[in-house]
N, C-alpha and C positions, 0 to 999 in steps of 0.2 A: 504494500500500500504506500504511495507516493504520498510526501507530507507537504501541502501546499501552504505558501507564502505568500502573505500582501506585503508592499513598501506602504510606507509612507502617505505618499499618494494617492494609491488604490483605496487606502482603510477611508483615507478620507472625503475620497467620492464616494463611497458607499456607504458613508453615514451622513452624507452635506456638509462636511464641517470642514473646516479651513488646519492645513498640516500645523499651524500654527497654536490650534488649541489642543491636538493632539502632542506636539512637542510642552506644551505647559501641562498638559496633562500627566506624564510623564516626571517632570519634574515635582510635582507631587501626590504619587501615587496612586492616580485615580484610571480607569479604563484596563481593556484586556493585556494580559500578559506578553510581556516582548523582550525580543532578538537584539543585543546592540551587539553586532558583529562589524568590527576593524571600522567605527564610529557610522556606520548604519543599520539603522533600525528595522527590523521586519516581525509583522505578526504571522503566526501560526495561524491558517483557516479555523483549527480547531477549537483556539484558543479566542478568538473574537465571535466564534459563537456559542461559546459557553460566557461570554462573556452578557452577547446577548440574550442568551438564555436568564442570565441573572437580572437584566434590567427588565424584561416583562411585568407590566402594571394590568390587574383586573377594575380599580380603580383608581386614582388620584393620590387614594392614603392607603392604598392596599396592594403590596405585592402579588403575583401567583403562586411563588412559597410559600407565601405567609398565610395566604387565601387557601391553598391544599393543605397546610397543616391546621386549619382551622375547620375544614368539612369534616 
């Protein structure tokens, strides 16, 4: 099984966000886990969507973790 990588770039067209909040994001630990190989950055496919897995909302103040451990 081939393990597929975004740059930089790529994570941030496919979230809209500008590379620029993803490099501050970074510097204080927020967002999916990452690669800094010989000073560039790559995410793991796998790893930005467990990532998005995590941010799923059923409502506003209510996670989908939060919501399945509560049925």
């Amino acid at each position: 099984m081939d393990v597929v990588h975004l740059n930089q770039k790529q994570l941030a067209a496919r979230w809209s966000i500008s590379e620029a909040t993803l490099e501050r994001w970074h510097s204080i630990g927020i967002g999916p886990k990452f690669l800094k190989l010989c000073a560039r950055v790559a995410y793991r496919q796998v790893d930005v969507e467990v990532y998005e897995e995590s941010c799923l909302q059923v409502s506003t103040s209510q996670s989908v973790a939060a919501h399945a451990r509560s049925s």
